[in-house]
C-alpha positions in Angstrom: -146.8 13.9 68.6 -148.6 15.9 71.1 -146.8 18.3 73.3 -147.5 20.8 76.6 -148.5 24.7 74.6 -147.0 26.6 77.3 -146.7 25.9 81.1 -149.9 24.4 82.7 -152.1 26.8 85.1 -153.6 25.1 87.6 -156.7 27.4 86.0 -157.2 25.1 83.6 -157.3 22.1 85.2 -154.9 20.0 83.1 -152.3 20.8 80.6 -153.3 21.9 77.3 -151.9 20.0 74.5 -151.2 20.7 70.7 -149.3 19.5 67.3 -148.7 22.6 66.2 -144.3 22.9 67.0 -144.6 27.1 67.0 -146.9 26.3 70.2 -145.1 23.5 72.0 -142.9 24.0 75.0 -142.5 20.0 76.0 -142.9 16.8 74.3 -145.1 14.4 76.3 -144.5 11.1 76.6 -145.7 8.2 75.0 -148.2 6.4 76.1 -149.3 8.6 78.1 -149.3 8.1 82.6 -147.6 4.3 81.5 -145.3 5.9 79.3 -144.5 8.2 81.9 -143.8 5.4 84.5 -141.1 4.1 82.2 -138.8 7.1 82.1 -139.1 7.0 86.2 -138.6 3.6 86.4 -135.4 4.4 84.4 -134.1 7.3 86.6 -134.2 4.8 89.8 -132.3 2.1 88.1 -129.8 3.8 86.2 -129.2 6.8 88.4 -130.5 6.3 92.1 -129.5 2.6 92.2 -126.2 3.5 91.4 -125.5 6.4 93.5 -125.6 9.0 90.5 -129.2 10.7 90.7 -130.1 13.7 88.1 -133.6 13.8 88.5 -133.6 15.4 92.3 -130.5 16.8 92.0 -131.6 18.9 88.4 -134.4 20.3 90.4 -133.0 21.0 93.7 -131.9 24.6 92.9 -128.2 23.9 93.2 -126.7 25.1 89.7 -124.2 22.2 90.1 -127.3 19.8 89.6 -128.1 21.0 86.4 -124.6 19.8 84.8 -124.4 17.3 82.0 -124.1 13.6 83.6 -124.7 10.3 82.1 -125.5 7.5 84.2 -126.0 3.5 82.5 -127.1 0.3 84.3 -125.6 -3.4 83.1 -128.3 -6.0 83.8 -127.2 -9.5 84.1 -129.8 -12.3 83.9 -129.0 -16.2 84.5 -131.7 -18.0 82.0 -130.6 -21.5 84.3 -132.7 -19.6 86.6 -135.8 -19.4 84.9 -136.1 -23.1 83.5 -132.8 -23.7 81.8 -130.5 -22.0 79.1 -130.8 -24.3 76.4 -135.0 -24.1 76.1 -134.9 -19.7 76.6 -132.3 -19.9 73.4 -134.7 -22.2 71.3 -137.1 -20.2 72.2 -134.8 -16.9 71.4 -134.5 -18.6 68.4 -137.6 -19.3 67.4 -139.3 -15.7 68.1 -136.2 -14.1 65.8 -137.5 -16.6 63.5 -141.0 -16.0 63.7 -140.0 -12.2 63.2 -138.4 -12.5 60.3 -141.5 -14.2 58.4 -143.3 -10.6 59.2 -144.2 -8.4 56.0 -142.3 -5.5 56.1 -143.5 -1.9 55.4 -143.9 -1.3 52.0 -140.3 -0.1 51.0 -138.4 -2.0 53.3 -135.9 -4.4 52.8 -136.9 -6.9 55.7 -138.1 -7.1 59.2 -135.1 -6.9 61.4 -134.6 -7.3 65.3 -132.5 -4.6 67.4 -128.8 -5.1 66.6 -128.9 -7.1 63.4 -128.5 -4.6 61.0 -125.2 -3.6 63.1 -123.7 -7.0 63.5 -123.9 -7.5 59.9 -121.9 -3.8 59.2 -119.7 -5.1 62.2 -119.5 -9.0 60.3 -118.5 -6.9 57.1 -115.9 -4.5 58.4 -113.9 -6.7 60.0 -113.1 -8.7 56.4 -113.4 -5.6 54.7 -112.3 -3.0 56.6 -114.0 0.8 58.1 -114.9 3.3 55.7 -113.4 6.5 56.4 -114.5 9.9 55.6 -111.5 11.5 53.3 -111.7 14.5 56.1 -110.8 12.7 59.1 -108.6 10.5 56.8 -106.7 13.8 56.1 -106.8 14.7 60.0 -105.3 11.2 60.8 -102.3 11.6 58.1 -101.6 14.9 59.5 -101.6 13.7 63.0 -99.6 10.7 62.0 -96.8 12.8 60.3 -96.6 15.2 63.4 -95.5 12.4 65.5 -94.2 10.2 63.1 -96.1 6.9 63.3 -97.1 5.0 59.9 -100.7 4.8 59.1 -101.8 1.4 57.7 -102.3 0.6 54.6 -105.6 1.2 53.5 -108.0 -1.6 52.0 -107.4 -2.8 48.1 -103.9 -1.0 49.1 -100.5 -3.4 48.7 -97.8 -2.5 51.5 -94.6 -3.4 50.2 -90.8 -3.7 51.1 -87.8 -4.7 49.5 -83.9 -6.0 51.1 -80.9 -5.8 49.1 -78.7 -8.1 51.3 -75.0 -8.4 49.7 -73.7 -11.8 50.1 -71.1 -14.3 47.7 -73.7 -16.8 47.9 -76.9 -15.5 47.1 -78.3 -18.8 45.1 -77.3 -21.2 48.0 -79.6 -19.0 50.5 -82.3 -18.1 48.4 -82.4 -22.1 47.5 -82.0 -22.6 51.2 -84.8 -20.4 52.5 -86.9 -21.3 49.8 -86.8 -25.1 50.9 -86.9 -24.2 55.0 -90.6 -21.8 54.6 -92.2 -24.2 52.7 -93.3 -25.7 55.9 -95.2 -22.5 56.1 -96.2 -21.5 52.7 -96.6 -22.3 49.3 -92.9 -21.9 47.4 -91.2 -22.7 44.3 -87.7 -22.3 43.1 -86.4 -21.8 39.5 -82.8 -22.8 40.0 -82.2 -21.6 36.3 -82.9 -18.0 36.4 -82.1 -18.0 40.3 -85.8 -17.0 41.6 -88.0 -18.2 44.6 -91.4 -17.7 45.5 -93.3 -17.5 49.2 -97.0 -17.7 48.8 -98.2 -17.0 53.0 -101.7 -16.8 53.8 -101.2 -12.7 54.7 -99.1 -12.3 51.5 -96.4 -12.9 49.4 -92.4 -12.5 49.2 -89.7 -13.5 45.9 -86.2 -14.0 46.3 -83.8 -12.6 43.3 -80.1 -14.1 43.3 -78.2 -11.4 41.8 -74.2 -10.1 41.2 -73.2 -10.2 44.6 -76.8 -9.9 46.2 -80.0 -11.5 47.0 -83.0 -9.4 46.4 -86.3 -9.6 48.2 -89.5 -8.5 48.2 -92.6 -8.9 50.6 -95.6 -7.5 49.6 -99.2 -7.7 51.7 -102.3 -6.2 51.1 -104.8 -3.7 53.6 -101.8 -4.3 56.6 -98.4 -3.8 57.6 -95.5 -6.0 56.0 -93.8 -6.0 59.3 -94.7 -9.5 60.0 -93.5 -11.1 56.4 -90.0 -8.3 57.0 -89.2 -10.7 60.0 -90.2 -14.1 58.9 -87.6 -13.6 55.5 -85.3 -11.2 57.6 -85.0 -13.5 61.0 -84.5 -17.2 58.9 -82.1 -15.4 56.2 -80.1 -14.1 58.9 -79.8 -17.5 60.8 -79.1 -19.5 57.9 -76.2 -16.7 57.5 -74.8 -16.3 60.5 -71.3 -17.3 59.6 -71.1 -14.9 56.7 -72.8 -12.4 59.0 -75.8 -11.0 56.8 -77.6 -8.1 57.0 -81.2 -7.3 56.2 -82.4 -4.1 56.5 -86.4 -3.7 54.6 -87.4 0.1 53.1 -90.9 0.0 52.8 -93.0 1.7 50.0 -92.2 5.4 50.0 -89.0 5.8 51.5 -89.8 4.3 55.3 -87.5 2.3 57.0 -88.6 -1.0 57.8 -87.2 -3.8 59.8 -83.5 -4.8 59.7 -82.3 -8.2 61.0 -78.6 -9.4 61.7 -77.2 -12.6 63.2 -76.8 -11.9 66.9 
């Protein structure tokens, strides 16, 4: 990259240039007077068009001019006005395309247009969730525990809560529930040893008839098991109203999680 060495003296005609970084004083830019159209071009769109210069106001003298601003410019462009929508995106398509036949620099992986590369990492961490460095993971807990919000369950991690809801009738409403979700989800019943099973697409939940009790679980993985805690907690309770159950989840590590009564 060539650069200015020093400030140019109108001695000298034009401004001496150099590579060597111990001389330089400013980068030049690229492409020399066209490349130095662009960044112009650039401060009358995104600063004077909107009523936000920098360029005359960090040289005016005024100290206030010189303060950090950011300006940005949204262009909107109608392809219906150029010929039609549907023949710019074939032919959208067919440059990308064209691209992506290109021989890439030795070591590469492939030729790749601007934004690709991110979609993809955005494609992939919305199934498989944002990597997180284990500082600002550490920050976050720390913040969360000050004012005492729960942090979600992290990826390959299983949330989990169980309800020990005391009732004289714990097979007749595990039997009943059982049959009612499996409009829902998958479910079985073993009436012998008094256990159900709810297979939902975000998780799972079992039913335990018990000595005086019905025991549940629900159990999700990478998320919250709020949303399972109601669907078990709000049906149990209707189907119990007249004995008046209670349903009150702990969560995994001693947090309280939803509780659900007959209103």
């Amino acid at each position: 990259m060539h650069v200015l060495a020093g400030r140019p003296h109108p001695a000298l005609g034009s401004p001496r240039t150099t590579t060597d970084p111990e001389k330089a004083a400013m980068p030049l830019p690229l492409g020399g007077a066209k490349g130095s159209g662009m960044p112009l071009a650039f401060e009358l769109l995104t600063s004077v068009l909107v009523g936000a210069p920098i360029f005359a106001d960090f040289h005016s003298g005024d100290p206030k001019g010189r303060k950090h601003r950011q300006n940005a410019l949204l262009i909107a462009v109608d392809p219906a006005a150029f010929g039609g929508a549907e023949p710019f995106a074939e032919s959208v398509e067919a440059t990308l395309a064209t691209l992506k036949t290109l021989t890439p620099a030795d070591g590469a992986e492939g030729v790749y247009y601007p934004g690709e590369r991110s979609a993809a990492v955005a494609a992939e961490r919305a199934t498989d969730g944002i990597p997180v460095a284990m500082k600002v993971w550490k920050q976050l807990t720390e913040a969360a525990d000050e004012l005492g919000v729960a942090l979600p369950a992290l990826a390959g991690e299983r949330a989990r809560s169980t309800a020990r809801v005391v009732t004289e009738r714990p097979h007749r409403y595990a039997k009943q529930l059982v049959s009612h979700l499996g409009r829902r989800a998958e479910t079985s019943w073993d009436d012998e040893r008094g256990e159900g099973r709810l297979q939902f697409q975000d998780g799972v939940g079992t039913l335990t008839a018990g000595d005086g009790a019905l025991l549940l679980t629900v159990e999700t993985e990478g998320g919250s098991p709020e949303r399972l805690e109601a669907v078990v907690g709000r049906h149990l309770v209707r189907f119990g109203t007249k004995d008046e159950l209670v349903v009150e989840w702990l969560r995994d590590g001693g947090e309280p999680g939803g509780t659900y009564r007959a209103e």
